[in-house]
C-alpha positions in Angstrom: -9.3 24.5 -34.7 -9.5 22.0 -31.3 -12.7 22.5 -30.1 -13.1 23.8 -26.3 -14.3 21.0 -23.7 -16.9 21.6 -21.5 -16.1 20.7 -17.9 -18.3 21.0 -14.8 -16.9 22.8 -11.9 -16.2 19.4 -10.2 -14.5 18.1 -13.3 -12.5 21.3 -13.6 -11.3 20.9 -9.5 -10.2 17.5 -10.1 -8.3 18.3 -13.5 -6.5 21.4 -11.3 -5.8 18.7 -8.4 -4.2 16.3 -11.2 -2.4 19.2 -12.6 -1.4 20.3 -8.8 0.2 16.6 -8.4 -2.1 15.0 -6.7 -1.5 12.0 -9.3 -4.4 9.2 -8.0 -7.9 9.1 -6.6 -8.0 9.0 -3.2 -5.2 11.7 -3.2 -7.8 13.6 -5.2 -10.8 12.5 -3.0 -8.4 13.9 -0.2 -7.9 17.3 -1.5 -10.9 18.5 -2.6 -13.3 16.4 -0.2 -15.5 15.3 -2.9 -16.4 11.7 -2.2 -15.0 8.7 -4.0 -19.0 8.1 -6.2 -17.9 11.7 -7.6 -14.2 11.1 -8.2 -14.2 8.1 -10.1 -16.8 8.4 -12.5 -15.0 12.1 -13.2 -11.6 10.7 -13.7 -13.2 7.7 -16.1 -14.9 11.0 -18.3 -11.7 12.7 -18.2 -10.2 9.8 -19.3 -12.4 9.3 -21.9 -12.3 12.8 -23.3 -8.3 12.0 -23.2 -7.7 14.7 -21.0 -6.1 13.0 -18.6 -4.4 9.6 -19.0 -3.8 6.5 -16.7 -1.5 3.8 -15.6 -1.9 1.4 -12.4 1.4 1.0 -10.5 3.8 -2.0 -10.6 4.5 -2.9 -6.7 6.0 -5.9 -4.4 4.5 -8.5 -3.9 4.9 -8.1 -0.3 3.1 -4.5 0.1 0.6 -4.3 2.2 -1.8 -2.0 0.1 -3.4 -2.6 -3.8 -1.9 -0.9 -6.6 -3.1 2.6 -7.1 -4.0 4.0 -10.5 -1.8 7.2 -11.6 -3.3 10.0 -13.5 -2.0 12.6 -15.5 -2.4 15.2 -18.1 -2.4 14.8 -21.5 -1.6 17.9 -23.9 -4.9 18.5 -24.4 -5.7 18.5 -20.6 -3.2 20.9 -20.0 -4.1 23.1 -22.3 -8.0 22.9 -21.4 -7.2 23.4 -17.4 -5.2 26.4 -18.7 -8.9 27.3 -20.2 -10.5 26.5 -17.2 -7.8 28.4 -14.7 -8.7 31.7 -17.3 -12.3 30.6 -16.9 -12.4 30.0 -13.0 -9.4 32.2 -11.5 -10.3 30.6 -7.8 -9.5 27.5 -9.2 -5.8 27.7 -8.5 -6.6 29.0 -4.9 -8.7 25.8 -4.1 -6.0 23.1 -5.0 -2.8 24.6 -5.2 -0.6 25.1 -8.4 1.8 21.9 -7.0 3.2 20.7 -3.8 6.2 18.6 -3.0 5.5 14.2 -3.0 4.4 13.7 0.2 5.5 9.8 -0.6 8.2 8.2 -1.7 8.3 6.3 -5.2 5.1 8.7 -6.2 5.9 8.5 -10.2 6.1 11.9 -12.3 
């Protein structure tokens, strides 16, 4: 039997705000207001705990911005923020369930 991951309440937000589509960090940072020393070191623990999984975007050479890093969830992650929604039922009210890509070429 898998055993059940601990998450903090911060860990559990941003797993709900990956699982809402909000697929990189400063999209994260954005939705819940927590501040970028908070996100990333989450995202790298998530990552590490393979609940969530990562991938940094191929673009142009001419854009005008650096390449973001995409997150999403693995199996497992979507099974534990499953746990966690059960756990925390406010969670889904805090970041909602999805929304529609505000931006074009935002990968699934």
């Amino acid at each position: 039997m898998r055993e059940t991951v601990k998450l903090s309440h911060t860990s559990a937000l941003i797993l709900q705000s990956i699982g809402a589509a909000h697929p990189y960090g400063f999209d994260v940072m954005e939705v819940t207001g927590l501040p970028s020393g908070t996100v990333y070191p989450a995202l790298r623990r998530l990552e590490r705990d393979q609940l969530i999984v990562s991938r940094w975007e191929d673009l142009p050479a001419s854009r005008q911005r650096p390449a973001r890093r995409y997150y999403k969830l693995t199996p497992a992650g979507t099974v534990t923020l499953r746990e966690v929604q059960r756990r925390y039922p406010l969670l889904r009210h805090l970041v909602g369930q999805s929304r529609p890509a505000r931006r074009k070429g935002v990968p699934a």
